[in-house]
C-alpha angles and dihedrals in degrees: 000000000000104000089079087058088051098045084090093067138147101042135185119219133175108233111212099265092055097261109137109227123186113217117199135136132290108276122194087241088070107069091104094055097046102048087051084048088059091049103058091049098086117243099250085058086054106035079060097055123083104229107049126192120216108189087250087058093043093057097045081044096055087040096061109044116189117170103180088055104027120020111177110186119205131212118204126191128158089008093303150098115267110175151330142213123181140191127214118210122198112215097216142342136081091319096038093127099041117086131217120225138201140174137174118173125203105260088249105049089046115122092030104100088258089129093048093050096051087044095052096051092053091050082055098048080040088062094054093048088063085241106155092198148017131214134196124194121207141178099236095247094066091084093155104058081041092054083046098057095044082051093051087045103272109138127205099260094173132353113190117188121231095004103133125053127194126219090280102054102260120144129228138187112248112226121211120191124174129182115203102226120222117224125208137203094249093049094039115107084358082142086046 
C-alpha cells in the first residue's frame, strides 16, 4: 500500500533560507546519522518529545524497518542529518485510519520551513495511505512545535492540564492536535 506513495523519493526541496535539503526514508545505513542527529538536539529538546530514541532503541528501530507501520522521513543538509518526522499507521481497530505524526529538527536548521516541509511530504504519503486524519501528540512546553504544527494545519483537539508527569514528578499539560486529510480522486483506492 505505501510503497506507490514512496516511489517519489528522494526528493529535493528549497527551505526557506535557500539551503537544499533531500528528504527520503529512514534507511538502516543511517543509524549512525541519526543517532548523531539525537545527539545534537539538547536533552531538555528530547526529554520534551514522545517517542524518544536511546541509542539501544535506536538501534532495534533502525533494525526493523516497517514502512507501512512505521515511515520515518529524513531530511539531510550539509552532510547531515537535519531533521525527521515520522507517521505511525495502525493496522486495524477503532483509529485505524488516523495517523499519528512526529517530528524533531537538528537546533541549527530550526525557523526555516524544515518542519513544514517534512510535514507536507507525510500528509502526502498519508493520502496515499488512504489515512482520513492525522494526530500529534505534545507535552505542552513544547509551544513551538506546537506553533509549527498550527502553522502546517494541525488544529488543538484537546488540551488536559497537569496530565503528564517527568521523572521528577512535574506536570505537564498534554497537548492533542489533529489535521482532517483531504482525499482526491487521483489519491482514493492508490494501495487498491
Amino acid at each position: 500500500m505505501i510503497d506507490f506513495a514512496l516511489d517519489k523519493f528522494p526528493v529535493r526541496h528549497a527551505l526557506n533560507n535557500g539551503i537544499q535539503c533531500l528528504i527520503r526514508p529512514l534507511q538502516l545505513d543511517d543509524q549512525p546519522a541519526f543517532q548523531k542527529f539525537h545527539h545534537a538536539v539538547p536533552e531538555t529538546d528530547r526529554f520534551l518529545i514522545k517517542h524518544r530514541y536511546p541509542d539501544s532503541a535506536a538501534t532495534e528501530w533502525v533494525q526493523d524497518l516497517d514502512y507501512e507501520q512505521h515511515l520515518p522521513l529524513l531530511a539531510f543538509a550539509d552532510g547531515q542529518i537535519i531533521g525527521y518526522a515520522s507517521l505511525h499507521q495502525r493496522a486495524g481497530g477503532w483509529k485505524r485510519h488516523i495517523g499519528m505524526v512526529g517530528a524533531l529538527t537538528h537546533p541549527e536548521y530550526r525557523g526555516i520551513g524544515l518542519i513544514k516541509v517534512l510535514i507536507d511530504e507525510l500528509v502526502e504519503v498519508a493520502c496515499h495511505c488512504g489515512l482520513t486524519k492525522l494526530e500529534a501528540e505534545f507535552n505542552g512546553d513544547r509551544s513551538t512545535a506546537i506553533h509549527n504544527f498550527k502553522e502546517c494545519g494541525f488544529d488543538e483537539l484537546a488540551r488536559i492540564p497537569a496530565y503528564l508527569q517527568d521523572m521528577h514528578a512535574n506536570e505537564y499539560d498534554w497537548v492533542l492536535m489533529g489535521m482532517k486529510l483531504t482525499i482526491d480522486a487521483e489519491n482514493a483506492g492508490a494501495g487498491d
